[in-house]
C-alpha positions in Angstrom: 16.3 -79.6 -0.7 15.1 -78.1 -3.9 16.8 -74.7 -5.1 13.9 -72.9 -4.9 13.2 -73.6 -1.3 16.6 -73.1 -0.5 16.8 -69.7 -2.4 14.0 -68.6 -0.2 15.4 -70.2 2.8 19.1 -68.5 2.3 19.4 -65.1 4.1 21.5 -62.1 2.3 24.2 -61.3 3.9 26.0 -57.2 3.5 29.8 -58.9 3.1 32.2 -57.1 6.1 35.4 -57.0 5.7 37.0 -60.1 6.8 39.3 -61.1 9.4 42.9 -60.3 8.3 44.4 -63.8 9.7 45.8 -65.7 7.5 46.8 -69.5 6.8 50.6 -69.1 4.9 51.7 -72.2 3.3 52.9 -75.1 5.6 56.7 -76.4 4.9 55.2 -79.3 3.3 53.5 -77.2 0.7 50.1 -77.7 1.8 47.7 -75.2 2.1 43.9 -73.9 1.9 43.5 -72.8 -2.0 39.3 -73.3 -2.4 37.3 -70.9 -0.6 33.5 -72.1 0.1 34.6 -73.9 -3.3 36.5 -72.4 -6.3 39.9 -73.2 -7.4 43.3 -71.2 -7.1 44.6 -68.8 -10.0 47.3 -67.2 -11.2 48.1 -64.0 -11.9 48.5 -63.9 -15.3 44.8 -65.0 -15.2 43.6 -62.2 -13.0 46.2 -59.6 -13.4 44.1 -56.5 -12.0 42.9 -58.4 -8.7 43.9 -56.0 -6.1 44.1 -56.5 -2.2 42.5 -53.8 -0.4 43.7 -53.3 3.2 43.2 -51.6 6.7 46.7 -50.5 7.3 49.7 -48.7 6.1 52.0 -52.0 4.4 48.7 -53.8 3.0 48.9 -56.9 6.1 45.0 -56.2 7.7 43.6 -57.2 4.3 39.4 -57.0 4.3 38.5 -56.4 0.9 39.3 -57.5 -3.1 39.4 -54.9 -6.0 40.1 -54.1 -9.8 43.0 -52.1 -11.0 40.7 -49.8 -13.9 44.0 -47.9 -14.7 47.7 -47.0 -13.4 46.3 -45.0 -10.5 42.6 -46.4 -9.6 41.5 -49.4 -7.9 38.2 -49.7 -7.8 35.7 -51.8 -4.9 32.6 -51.6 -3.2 31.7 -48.8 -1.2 30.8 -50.6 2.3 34.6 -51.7 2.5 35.0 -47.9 3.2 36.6 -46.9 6.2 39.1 -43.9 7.8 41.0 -47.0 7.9 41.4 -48.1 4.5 44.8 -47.2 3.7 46.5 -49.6 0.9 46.2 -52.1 -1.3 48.6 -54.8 -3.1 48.8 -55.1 -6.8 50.6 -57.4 -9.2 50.3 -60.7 -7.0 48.0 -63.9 -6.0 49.7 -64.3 -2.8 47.8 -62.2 0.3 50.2 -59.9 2.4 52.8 -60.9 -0.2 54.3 -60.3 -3.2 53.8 -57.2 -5.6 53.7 -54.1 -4.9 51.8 -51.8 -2.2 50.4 -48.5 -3.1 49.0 -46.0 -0.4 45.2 -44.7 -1.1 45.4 -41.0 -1.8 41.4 -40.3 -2.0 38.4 -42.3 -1.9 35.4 -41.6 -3.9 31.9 -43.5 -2.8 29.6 -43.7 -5.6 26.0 -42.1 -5.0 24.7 -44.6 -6.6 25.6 -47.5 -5.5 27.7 -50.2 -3.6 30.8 -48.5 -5.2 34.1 -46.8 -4.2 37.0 -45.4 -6.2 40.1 -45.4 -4.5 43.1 -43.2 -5.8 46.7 -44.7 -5.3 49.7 -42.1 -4.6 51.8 -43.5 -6.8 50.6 -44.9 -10.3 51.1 -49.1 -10.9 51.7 -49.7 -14.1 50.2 -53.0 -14.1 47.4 -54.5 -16.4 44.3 -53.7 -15.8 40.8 -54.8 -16.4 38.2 -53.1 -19.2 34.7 -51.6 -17.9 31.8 -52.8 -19.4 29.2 -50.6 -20.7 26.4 -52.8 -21.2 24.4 -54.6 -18.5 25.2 -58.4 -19.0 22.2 -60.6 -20.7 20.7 -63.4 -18.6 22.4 -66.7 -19.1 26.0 -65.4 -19.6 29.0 -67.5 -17.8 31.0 -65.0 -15.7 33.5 -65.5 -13.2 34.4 -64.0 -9.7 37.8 -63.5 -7.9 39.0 -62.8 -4.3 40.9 -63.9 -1.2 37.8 -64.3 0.7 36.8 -66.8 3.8 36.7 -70.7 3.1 33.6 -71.0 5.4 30.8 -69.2 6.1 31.1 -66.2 9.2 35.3 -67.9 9.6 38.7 -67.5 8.0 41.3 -67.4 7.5 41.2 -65.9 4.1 42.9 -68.1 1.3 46.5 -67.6 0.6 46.2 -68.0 -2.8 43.6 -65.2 -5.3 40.5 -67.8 -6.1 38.3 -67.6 -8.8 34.6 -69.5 -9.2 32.1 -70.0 -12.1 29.0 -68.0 -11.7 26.0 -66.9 -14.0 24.1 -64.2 -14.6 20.3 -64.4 -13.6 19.2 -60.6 -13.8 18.9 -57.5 -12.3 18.5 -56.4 -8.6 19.9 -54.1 -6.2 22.1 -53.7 -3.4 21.7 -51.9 0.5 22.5 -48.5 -1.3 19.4 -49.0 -3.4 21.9 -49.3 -6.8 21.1 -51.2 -9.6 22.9 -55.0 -9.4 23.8 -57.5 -11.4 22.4 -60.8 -10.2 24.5 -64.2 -10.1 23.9 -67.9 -9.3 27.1 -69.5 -7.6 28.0 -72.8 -9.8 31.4 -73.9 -8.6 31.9 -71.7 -5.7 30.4 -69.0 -3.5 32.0 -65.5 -2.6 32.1 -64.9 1.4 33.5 -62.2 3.4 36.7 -60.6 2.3 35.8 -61.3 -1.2 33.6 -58.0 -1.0 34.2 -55.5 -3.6 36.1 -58.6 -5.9 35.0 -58.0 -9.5 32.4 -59.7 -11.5 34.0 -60.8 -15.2 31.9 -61.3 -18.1 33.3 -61.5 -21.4 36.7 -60.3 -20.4 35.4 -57.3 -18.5 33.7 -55.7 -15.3 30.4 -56.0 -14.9 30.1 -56.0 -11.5 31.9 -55.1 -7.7 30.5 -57.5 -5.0 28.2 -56.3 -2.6 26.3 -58.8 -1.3 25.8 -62.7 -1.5 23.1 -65.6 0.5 24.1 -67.1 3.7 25.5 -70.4 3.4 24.7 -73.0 5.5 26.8 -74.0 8.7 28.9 -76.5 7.0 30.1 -76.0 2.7 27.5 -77.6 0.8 29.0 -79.9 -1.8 27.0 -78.4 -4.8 27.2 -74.6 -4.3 24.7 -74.1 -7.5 21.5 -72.1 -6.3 23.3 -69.6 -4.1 22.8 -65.8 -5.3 25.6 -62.9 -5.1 24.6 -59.5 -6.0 27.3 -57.2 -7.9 26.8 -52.9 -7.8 26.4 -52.7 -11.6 29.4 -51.5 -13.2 27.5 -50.2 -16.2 24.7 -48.7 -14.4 27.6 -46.8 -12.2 29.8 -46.1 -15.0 29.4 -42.5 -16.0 29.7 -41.3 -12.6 33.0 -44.2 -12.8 34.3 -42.4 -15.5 33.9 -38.5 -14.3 35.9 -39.3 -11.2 38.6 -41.7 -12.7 38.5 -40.6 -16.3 38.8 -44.2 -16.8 35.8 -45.1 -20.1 34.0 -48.2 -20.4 33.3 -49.9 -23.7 
């Protein structure tokens, strides 16, 4: 099938929070690590990819996020929920590893598919830069998360994943906020990946929102699939008089 029929074949889908069962590592050391494609990471490579969670210890994971600063996590804002309660910092490993912080506040942007989340305690981790320009068409860019393997099932991956993606334009999410627009190259971002930052050029671009519909089994060439990212520039004044955290 050519990629523009399948383009205007593939529904959008608003990513839920995913299932929080998990697949841990079997005693022979094998284990899930590509998610609808992608590779595993480490955390040196992704040092600000945050878990965000629907309970108190961070184990009902249903989200990703960026650490902008010590004390501010940010992801999209249809993850929000009374039940949002934590998220885990500092590791690749889901429902291990790191360190938990409880969510204090959370701010919904009202602009977009964005929400701030405030930890009690600052992590002094390292966290990732916010871009103030809107990305050009063409640019290489990457995307991270713990998300599904297949389309509408888990469990989520063990391991933080990352794909290749690439910027196609401009667009906008179920809020009616500016997006930026992606083609999936070497993997596609499903459920539980929602909120997971958008990289381009070393810095965040974009918060997941929304992505196509795959098809019932993993294609082998995920190239042609579009994602749509809540723009971090187009959100970022607002980003910065809640957090204080600047863009550049």
């Amino acid at each position: 099938m050519k990629i523009a029929k399948l383009l205007a074949a593939a529904a959008v889908v608003l990513l839920a929070p995913a299932n929080a069962a998990t697949a841990a590592p079997a005693e022979d050391g094998s284990v899930h690590k590509n998610i609808a494609g992608g590779t595993a990471t480490s955390v040196s490579a992704a040092p600000f990819a945050a878990q965000v969670s629907f309970d108190a210890t961070c184990t009902k994971v249903g989200c990703t996020g960026s650490q902008i600063s010590a004390s501010w996590v940010i992801t999209a804002k249809h993850c929000n929920s009374t039940s949002l309660r934590s998220v885990r910092l500092g590791t690749t490993y889901l429902q291990s590893g790191g360190a938990v912080r409880a969510v204090a506040a959370r701010y919904a942007s009202p602009m977009g598919d964005v929400l701030l989340l405030k930890l009690s305690a600052p992590y002094y981790g390292t966290y990732v830069g916010l871009s103030g320009s809107f990305p050009e068409g063409g640019a290489a860019a990457r995307v991270y998360g713990w998300g599904y393997q297949s389309e509408g099932s888990g469990p989520m991956s063990y391991f933080l994943k990352t794909a290749d993606v690439t910027v196609t334009g401009q667009g906008s999410d179920p809020s009616g906020g500016p997006t930026v627009t992606t083609r999936s190259q070497t993997g596609h971002t499903l459920n539980g990946d929602s909120g997971g930052p958008l990289i381009v050029n070393g810095k965040l671009a974009g918060v997941l929102s929304t992505s196509s519909i795959l098809p019932a089994q993993n294609p082998s060439d995920y190239t042609g699939y579009s994602n749509e990212h809540a723009s971090v520039a187009r959100n970022l004044s607002w980003i910065t008089s809640v957090s204080g955290v600047p863009g550049s």
